[in-house]
N, C-alpha and C positions, 0 to 999 in steps of 0.2 A: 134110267140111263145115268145121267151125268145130277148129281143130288146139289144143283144149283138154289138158292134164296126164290122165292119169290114174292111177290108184294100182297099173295091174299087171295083166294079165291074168288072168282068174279069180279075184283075191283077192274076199274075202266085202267089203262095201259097210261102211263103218267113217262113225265122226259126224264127223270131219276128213279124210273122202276126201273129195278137192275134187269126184268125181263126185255124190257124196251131196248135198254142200253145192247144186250146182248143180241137180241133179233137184228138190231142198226149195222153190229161191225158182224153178223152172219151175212145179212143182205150188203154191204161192204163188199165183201171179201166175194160173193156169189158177183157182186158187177163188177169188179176191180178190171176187169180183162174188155169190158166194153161189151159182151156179151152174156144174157141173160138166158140160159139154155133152158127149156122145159124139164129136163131130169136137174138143174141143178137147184128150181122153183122147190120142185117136187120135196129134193131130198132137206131144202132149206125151212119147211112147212113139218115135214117129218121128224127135222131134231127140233124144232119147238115145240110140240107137239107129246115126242115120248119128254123132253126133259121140264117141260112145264106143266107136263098134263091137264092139254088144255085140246080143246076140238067144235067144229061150227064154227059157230061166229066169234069164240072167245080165240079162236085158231087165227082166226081171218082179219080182227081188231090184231090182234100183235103183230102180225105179217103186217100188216100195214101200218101199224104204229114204227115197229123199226124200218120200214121203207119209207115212210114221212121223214121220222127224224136222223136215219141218214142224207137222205135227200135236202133238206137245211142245215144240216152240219157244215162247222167250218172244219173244225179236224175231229180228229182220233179221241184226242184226250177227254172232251165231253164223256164219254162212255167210256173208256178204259180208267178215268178215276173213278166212275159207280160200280165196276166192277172188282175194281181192286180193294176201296172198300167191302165191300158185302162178298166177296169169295176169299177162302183162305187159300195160301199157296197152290193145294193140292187143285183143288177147283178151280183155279187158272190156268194149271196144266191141263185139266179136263175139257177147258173152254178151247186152249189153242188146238185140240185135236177134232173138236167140234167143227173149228176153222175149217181145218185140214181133209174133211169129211167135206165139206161144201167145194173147197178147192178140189178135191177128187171126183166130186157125183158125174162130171161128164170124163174123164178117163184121163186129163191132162191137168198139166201144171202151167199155167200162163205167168212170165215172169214178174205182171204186175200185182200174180194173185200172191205167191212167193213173198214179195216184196210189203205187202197189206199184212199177213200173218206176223211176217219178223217185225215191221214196228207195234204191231197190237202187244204180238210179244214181248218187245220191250218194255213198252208202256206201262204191261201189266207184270212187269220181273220174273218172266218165265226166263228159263236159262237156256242159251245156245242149247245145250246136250238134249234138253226135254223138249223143246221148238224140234228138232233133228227126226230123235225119236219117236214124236206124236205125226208128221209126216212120214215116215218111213212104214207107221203100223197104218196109215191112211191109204197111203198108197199101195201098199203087200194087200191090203182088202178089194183093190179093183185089179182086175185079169189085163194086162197089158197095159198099164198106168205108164202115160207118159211125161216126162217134166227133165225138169233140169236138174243138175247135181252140186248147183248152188253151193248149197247147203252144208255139204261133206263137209 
């Protein structure tokens, strides 16, 4: 899928592996709204998964490694500076669409989820136009995607 860094095959899930960093503001962005859906779990397990190529229990350590260390997070920027380091421009854009796929797995847009992408966004110098873009191809992917139009 997405030809993200990763820290090594089979190494244990560490708070500056940029897989970690990136699992934390996917699970982010999946609770931002206060609800935890079963398809958004689902779809949250399935982009770690194709992009880390990783399954069992090396699946189930990173799920839970980035649900630990969002869960003791104070903000964003812990993880949006590991990622900004170790991805090149392109692979930030690739990342906020990733977002944007976890914000869509249950059919809507929550304005708190909305609002989690564009400062991740920022953080990681993705541009308005490709933040727009990467939700707009997110959203055309699910049949009756509902959200706000923020964004235009």
């Amino acid at each position: 899928m997405t030809d993200l860094p990763s820290a090594g095959a089979h190494s244990r899930p560490r708070a500056d592996d940029p897989r970690v960093a990136a699992a934390a503001l996917l699970y982010h962005v999946m609770s931002a709204d206060g609800v935890r859906q079963d398809v958004e779990w689902e779809r949250f397990k399935a982009i770690l998964a194709e992009t880390y190529s990783v399954e069992g229990q090396e699946l189930e350590a990173l799920a839970a490694a980035g649900e630990k260390a969002d869960n003791e997070a104070i903000d964003l920027y812990a993880f949006t500076s590991v990622l900004k380091r170790d991805l090149d421009p392109e692979q930030r854009k690739a990342f906020i669409g990733l977002m944007w796929e976890i914000v869509y797995a249950d059919g809507e847009l929550h304005e708190l989820e909305d609002n989690t992408v564009w400062r991740v966004a920022e953080l990681l110098d993705v541009e308005r136009v490709d933040r727009v873009a990467a939700r707009r191809k997110a959203a055309a992917e699910v049949p009756g995607a509902k959200g706000s139009a923020n964004d235009e």
